[in-house]
N, C-alpha and C positions, 0 to 999 in steps of 0.2 A: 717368368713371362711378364711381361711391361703391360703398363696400362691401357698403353692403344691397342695392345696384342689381343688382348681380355676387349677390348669394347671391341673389335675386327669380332671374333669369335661372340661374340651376343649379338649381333645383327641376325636378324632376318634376311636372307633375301629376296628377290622375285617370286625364285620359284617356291620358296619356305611360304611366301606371304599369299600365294595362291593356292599353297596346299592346307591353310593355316582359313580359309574362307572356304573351303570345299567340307568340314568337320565343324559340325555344332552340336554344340549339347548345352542339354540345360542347366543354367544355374541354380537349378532348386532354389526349394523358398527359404530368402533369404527373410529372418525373421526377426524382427528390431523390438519386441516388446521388453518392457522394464523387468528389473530383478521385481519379483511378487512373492508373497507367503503364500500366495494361494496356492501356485504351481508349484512352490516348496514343501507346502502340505500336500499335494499331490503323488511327488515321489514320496516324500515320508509315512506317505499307506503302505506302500509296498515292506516297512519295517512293522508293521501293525501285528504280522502275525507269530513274531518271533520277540517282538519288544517284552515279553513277561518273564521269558526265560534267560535271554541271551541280553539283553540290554541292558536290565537293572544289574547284573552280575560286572558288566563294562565299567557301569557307572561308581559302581562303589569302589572296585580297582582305582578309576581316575580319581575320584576325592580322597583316596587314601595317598596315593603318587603328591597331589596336590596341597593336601594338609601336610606331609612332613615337607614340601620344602617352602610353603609358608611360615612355620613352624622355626625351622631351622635360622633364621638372619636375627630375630629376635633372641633365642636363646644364646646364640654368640654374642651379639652386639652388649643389645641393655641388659640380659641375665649375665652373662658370663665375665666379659670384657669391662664392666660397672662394677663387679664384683672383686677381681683379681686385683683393678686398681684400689679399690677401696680397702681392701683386706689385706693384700700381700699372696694370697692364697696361692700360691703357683699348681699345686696337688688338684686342688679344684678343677686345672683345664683339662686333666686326665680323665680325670671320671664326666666332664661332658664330652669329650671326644670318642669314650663308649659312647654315651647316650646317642650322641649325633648319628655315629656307625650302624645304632641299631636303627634309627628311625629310618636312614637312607637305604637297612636291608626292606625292611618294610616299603618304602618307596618302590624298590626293584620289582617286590613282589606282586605292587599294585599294576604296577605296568604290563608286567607280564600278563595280568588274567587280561587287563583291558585289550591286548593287541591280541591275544586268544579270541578272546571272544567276540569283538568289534568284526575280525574278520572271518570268523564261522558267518555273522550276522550278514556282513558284506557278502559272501560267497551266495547265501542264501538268498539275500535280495536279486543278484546278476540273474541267479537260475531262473526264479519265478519271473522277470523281467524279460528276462531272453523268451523264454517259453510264451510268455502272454503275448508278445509283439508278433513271435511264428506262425502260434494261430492265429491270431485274430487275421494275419495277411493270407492264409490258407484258405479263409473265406469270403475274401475282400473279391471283385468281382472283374472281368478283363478289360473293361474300360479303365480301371487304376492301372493295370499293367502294362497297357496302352500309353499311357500319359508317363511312364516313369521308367528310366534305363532300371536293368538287373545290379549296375552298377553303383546305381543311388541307393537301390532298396536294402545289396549289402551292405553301404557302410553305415545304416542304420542298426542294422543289428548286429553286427559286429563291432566297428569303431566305436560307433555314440554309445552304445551299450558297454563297452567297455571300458569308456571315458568316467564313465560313473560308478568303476569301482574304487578307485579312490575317492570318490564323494562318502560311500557306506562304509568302505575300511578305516580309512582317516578322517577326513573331512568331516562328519557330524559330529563324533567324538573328541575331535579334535577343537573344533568352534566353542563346545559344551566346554572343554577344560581350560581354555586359554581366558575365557570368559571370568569361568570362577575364580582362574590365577590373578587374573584383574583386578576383578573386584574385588578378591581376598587384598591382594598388593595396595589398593588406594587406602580400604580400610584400616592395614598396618601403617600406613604411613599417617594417614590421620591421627592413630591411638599416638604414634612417635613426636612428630610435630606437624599440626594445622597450620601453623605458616611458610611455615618452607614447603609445605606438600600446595599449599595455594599457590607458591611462586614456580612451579618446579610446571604447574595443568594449566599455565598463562598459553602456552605455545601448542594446545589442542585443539582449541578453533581452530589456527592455521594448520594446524595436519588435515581436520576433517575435510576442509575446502579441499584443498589439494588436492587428497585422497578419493574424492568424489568426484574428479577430471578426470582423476586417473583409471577408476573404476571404469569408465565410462568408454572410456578408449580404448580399454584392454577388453572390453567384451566384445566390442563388435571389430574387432582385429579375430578372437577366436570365432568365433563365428563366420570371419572369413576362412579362417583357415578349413572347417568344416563343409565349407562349398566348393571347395578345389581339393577337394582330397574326394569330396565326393564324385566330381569329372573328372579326375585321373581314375577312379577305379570304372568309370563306367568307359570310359575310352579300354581301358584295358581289357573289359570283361568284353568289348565289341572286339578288339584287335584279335583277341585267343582265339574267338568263335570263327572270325572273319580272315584266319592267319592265311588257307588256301590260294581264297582270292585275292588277296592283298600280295601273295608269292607270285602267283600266275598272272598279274598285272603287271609286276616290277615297281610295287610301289611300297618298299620297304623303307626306304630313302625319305619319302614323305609323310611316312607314318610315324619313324623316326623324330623324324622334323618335329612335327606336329606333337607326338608326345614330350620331346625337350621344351617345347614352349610350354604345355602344362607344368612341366617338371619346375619349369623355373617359377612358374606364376605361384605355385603350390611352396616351391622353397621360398619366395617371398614375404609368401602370407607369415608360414612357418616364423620368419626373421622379426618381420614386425610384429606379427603376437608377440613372442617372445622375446625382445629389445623392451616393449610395453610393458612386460609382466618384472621387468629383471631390474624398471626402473622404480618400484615401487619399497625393494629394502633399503639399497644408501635413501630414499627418500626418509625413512625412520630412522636409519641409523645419525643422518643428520640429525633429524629432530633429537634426537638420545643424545647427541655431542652440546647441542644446546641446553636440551636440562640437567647434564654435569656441569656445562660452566655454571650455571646458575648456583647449583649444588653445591660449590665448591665454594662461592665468593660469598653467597648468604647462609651459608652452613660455620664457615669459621667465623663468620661475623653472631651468628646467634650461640657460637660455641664462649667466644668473646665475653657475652654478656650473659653467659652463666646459664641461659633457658635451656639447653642443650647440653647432655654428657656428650664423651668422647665415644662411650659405645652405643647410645644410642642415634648417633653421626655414625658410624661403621653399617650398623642395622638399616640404618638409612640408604647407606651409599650402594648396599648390595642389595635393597629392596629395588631402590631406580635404575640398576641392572638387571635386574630382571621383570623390569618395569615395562621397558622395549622389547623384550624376546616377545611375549607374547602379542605383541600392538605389532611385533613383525611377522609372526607367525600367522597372525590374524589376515594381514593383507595374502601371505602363501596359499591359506582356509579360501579368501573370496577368491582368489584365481581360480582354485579348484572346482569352485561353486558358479563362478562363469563359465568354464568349459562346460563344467555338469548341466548348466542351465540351456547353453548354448544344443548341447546335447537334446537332453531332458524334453525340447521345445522341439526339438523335429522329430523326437520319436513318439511324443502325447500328438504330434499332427498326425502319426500315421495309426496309431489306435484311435483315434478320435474319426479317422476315415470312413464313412459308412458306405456299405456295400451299394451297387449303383442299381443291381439285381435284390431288392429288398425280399424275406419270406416272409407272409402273413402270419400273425399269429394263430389266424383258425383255419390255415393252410390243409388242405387232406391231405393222406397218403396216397400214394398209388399205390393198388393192390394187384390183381389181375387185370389186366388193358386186350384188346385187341390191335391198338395202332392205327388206327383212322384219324390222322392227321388233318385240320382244317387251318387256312388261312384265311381271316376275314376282313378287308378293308387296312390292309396290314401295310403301315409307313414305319421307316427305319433311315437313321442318318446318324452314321458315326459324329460328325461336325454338322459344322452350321452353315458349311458351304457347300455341300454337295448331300442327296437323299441317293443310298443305296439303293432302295425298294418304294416305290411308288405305288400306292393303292394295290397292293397284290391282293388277287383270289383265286386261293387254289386249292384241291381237296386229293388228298393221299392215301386210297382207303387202303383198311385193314390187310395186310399180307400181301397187298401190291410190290414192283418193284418201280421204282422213279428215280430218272433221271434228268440231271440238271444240266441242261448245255448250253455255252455260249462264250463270249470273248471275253478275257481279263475284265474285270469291275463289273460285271453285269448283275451281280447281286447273289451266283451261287453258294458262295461262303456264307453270307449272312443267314440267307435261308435255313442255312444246316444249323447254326451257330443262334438264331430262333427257336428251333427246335429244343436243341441242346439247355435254353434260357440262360444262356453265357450275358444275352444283350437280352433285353422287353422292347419291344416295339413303342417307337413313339406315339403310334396311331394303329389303332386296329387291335383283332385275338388273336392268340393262336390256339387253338384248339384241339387237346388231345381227348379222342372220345369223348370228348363233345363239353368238355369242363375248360377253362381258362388256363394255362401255365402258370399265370399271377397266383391262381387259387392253392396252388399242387406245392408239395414240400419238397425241395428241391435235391433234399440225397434220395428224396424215391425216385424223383422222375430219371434221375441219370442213373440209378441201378441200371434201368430198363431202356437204356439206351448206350449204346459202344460206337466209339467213334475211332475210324481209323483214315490217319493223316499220310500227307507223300510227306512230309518230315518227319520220319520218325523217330521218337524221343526214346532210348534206351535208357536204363539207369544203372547205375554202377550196383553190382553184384552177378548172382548164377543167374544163365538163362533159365534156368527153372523159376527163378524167382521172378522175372521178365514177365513172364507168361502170366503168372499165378499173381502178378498185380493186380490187375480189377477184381480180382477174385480171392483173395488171401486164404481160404481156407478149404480150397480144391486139393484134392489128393492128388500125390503124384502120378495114377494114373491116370487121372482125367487133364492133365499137363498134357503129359503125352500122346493123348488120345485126340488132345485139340490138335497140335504140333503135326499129327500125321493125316489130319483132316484137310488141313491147309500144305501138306507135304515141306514143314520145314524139319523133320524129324530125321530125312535126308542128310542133312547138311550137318545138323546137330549130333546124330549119332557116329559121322566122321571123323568131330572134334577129339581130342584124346580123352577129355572128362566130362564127355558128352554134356547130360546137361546140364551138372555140374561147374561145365568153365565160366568161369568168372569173366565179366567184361564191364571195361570202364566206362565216365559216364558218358553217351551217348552212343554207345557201341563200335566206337571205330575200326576196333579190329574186323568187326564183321564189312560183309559189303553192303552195299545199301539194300540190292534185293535180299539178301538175307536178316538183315535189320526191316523190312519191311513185312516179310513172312512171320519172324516172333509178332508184330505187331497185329498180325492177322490171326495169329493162335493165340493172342493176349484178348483179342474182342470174342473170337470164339469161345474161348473159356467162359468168359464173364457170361454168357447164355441171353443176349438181350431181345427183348422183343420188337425192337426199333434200330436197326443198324444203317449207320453211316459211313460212306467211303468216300472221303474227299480227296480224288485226286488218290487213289489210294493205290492203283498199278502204276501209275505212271512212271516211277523208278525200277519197275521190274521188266525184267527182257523179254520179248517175247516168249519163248518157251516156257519161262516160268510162268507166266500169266496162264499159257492155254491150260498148265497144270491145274493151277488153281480154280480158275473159271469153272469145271463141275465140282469142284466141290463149294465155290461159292453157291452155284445151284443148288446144291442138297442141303447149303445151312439157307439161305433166304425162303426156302419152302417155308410157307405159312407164317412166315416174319413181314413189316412193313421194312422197307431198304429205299434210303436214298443213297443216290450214288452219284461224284459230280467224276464225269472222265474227259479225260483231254482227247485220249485214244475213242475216238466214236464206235470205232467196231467192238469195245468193249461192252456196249448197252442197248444193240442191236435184237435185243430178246427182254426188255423192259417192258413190261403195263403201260409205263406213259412217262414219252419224253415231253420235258419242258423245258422248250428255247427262250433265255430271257437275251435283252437287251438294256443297258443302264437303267437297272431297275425296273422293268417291264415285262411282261409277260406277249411274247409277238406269236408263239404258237406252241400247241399239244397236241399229241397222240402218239401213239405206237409208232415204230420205225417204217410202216410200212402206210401209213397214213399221211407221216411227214413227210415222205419218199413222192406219195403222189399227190401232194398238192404243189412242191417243186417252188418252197419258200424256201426259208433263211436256215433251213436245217438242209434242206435237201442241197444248197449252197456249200453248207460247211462239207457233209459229208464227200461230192465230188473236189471239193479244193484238195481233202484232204486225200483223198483216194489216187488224184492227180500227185501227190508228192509222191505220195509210197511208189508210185510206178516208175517216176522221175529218178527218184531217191536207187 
């Protein structure tokens, strides 16, 4: 393909460049602060609990690796090679070529524990690492979830967290030996000769400049690459979920599109990280070519004048080879320790997260409740540009049933979602039996409340296990007994392995009314004294509903029940309906209350009653 061919095919066009402004996602936070010991003591706790057993045993492997092949240039150079010429001795080089054999078995054996056990230590860090960032997000609250694709959060804990196992496998171990191989190697060259070793460290100033441009460049190129790997997975994890409607539009073409421009943005980051990282060995190696020529022209010059043997020049020659490995190794170590940090820094942002729903330390428990819900002077606004809920007051008593009706945004969700203490009111109580939500510890108060959504969320395993979600330690006949209360025990026991089939995550094999019904034997089960239906038939067909409907009657007996339905005729036998409008409260009472005053409910009901008959 020709050059033009390749830039034809990277164009965008029109319709790419309009499908290409129709998708945004966020950059995440891109995050510029300096390499720090602090944050490097930070991940280095996570090695705190294992460092007694597992590290020291590392350690002594690496200085024994380390002593024989320090060890090693001098017994050849000035023992050996000073010797042989002095004496003639040629027998001599036999019996150190044992010695040397046995020191470098020892070597072997030192590396071995160290790569053993560096990466037990490593493996153990990722676990507790992975685990600690799982939960702490398990009880981070929905306004972080709100603010951040599914797609970001995984490559937090998968990617970045896995960027970091070579930081704990290699990496610290790693910095720890090349360090000492260092400063063992200047030290030997000192004992050899202080002047050539002064002539040889003239050209480390200009390495460290250098080195400290380059550091510099190379971290925030990974760090790019971290932010586009993190919008490719969040575009993807949209595209899988949203695959349907993306089919039944015809807009595969543009999604396509759309993701090839990620693809590239992300292959580019990739190229310059890595072009950055790759310029950093010939930068050393250079430097190494300069202190042999030096080596070589003031080496036979101090050989000249007698200060210098010939083996102690050999000893020499192989110490400033391996003078560079490490000073190149070294730079490989901070690459490693950039991506780790680049890592390291978005995953301490997301444990450093505090819950937006704070729990009190002298929080109660709920113990026994009746369900008398109060709203008191109660303001709510997801942003800052729009308020949900304005001044609401309203009161739900004990074993009532309510409902919430009205048009898209008019505040039903939130209400529920108040309740629930998903969100705290910016203004106002909410009041359950007559105590604050703020006050109440927040896995009791959701014991005692079940909430059943029109999306419903199946998880991958048996529908016995479905069920027996809110409730883990329900016997399998009280499964079954929910199942036939809600009649999805029908449908189930048709399956071939009843309740036993397995189904993947979100249940697709089932249909939605039937993904809706386990979700209705899943709240049942849980036995709560406060139930919520949001929108909770509105995927189910008629017939199925009328099923349900007595036995929803026989479970809200003497339960408090909100219920928000799109279908009106659904709550037509409610304690008290409540019409809102963009956050307002315009009228309440029973069906037959709101029926004859001939407002904004008695409006909905005939529009809606006009369709059915239409329809």
């Amino acid at each position: 393909m020709s050059e033009q061919e390749k830039k034809h095919d990277n164009k965008v066009d029109d319709t790419e460049a309009k499908t290409l402004s129709r998708f945004h996602y966020s950059m995440d936070q891109a995050i510029e602060k300096p390499f720090n010991w602090k944050q490097m003591s930070r991940l280095l706790d996570y090695m705190k609990p294992y460092s007694k057993n597992l590290l020291p045993i590392a350690v002594i492997g690496m200085l024994l690796s380390t002593a024989v092949r320090l060890l090693v240039p001098i017994l050849i150079g000035s023992y050996a090679l000073d010797h042989i010429i002095e004496t003639g001795n040629i027998s001599f080089l036999s019996i150190m070529v044992l010695i040397i054999a046995g020191m470098y078995v020892m070597s072997w054996v030192g590396n071995i524990v160290r790569i053993k056990y560096m990466n037990k230590l490593g493996q153990y860090v990722i676990f507790d690492l992975r685990k600690t960032l799982f939960n702490h997000i398990q009880h981070l609250s929905h306004r972080f979830f709100d603010q951040r694709s599914a797609g970001s959060i995984l490559v937090r804990i998968t990617n970045d967290v896995n960027s970091l196992q070579d930081l704990f496998t290699n990496g610290v171990i790693n910095l720890l030996m090349d360090m000492v191989m260092l400063i063992g190697i200047v030290v030997m060259l000192f004992i050899i000769s202080p002047e050539l070793t002064l002539a040889i460290l003239v050209v480390l100033p200009l390495m460290f400049f250098i080195s400290t441009k380059l550091r510099r460049n190379i971290r925030r190129s990974w760090q790019d690459v971290r932010i586009k790997q993190s919008m490719i997975n969040s575009h993807l994890n949209e595209s899988i979920q949203g695959i349907r409607v993306t089919q039944s539009y015809t807009q595969e073409k543009e999604n396509i599109a759309f993701f090839n421009h990620m693809n590239e943005e992300n292959f580019a980051a990739w190229r310059n990280a890595t072009q950055k990282s790759a310029m950093f060995r010939p930068f050393v190696e250079m430097s190494g070519a300069i202190g042999t020529a030096i080596l070589l022209s003031y080496g036979v010059f101090l050989i000249q004048g007698q200060t210098l043997s010939v083996g102690d020049f050999f000893a020499f020659s192989l110490y400033i080879g391996m003078f560079w490995e490490p000073i190149s190794r070294l730079g490989q170590v901070y690459n490693q320790l950039l991506v780790g940090m680049a890592s390291s820094e978005r995953i301490f942002e997301f444990l450093d997260e505090q819950p937006s729903v704070p729990e009190q330390q002298d929080a109660k428990r709920l113990k026994n409740i009746t369900g008398h819900i109060e709203f008191k002077n109660v303001e709510f606004a997801y942003n800052s540009d729009r308020k949900a809920l304005n001044n609401i007051n309203l009161e739900m008593k004990a074993g009532q049933t309510v409902a919430l009706v009205g048009h898209t945004g008019s505040g039903k969700s939130t209400i529920v979602n108040l309740i629930s203490r998903f969100y705290d009111p910016t203004k106002g109580q909410v009041l359950l039996d007559g105590e604050d939500l703020r006050n109440v510890k927040l896995d009791s108060l959701r014991e005692k409340v079940s909430i059943v959504l029109q999306d419903t969320f199946i998880f991958s395993g048996t529908i016995m296990e479905n069920i027996r979600f809110g409730r883990p330690h329900a016997t399998d006949e009280e499964v079954k007994k929910a199942a036939t209360v809600v009649g999805a025990n029908k449908f189930i026991e048709q399956l071939n392995q009843g309740y036993e089939t397995e189904v993947e995550e979100r249940g697709n094999v089932l249909s939605v009314g039937e993904r809706q019904l386990i979700s209705f034997a899943r709240a049942l089960l849980a036995d709560p004294q406060i139930l919520i239906l949001d929108e909770a038939t509105a995927s189910i067909d008629t017939e199925t509903e009328q099923l349900i409907q007595q036995a929803l009657q026989r479970l809200l007996h003497g339960r408090t029940a909100i219920m928000i339905a799109h279908r009106l005729s659904t709550i037509r036998e409610a304690d008290n309906i409540i019409v809102l409008e963009h956050g307002n409260i315009l009228e309440q009472g029973n069906h037959e209350q709101l029926m004859a005053q001939r407002g904004e409910y008695y409006n909905l009901v005939k529009s809606q009653f006009k369709v059915l008959n239409t329809g």
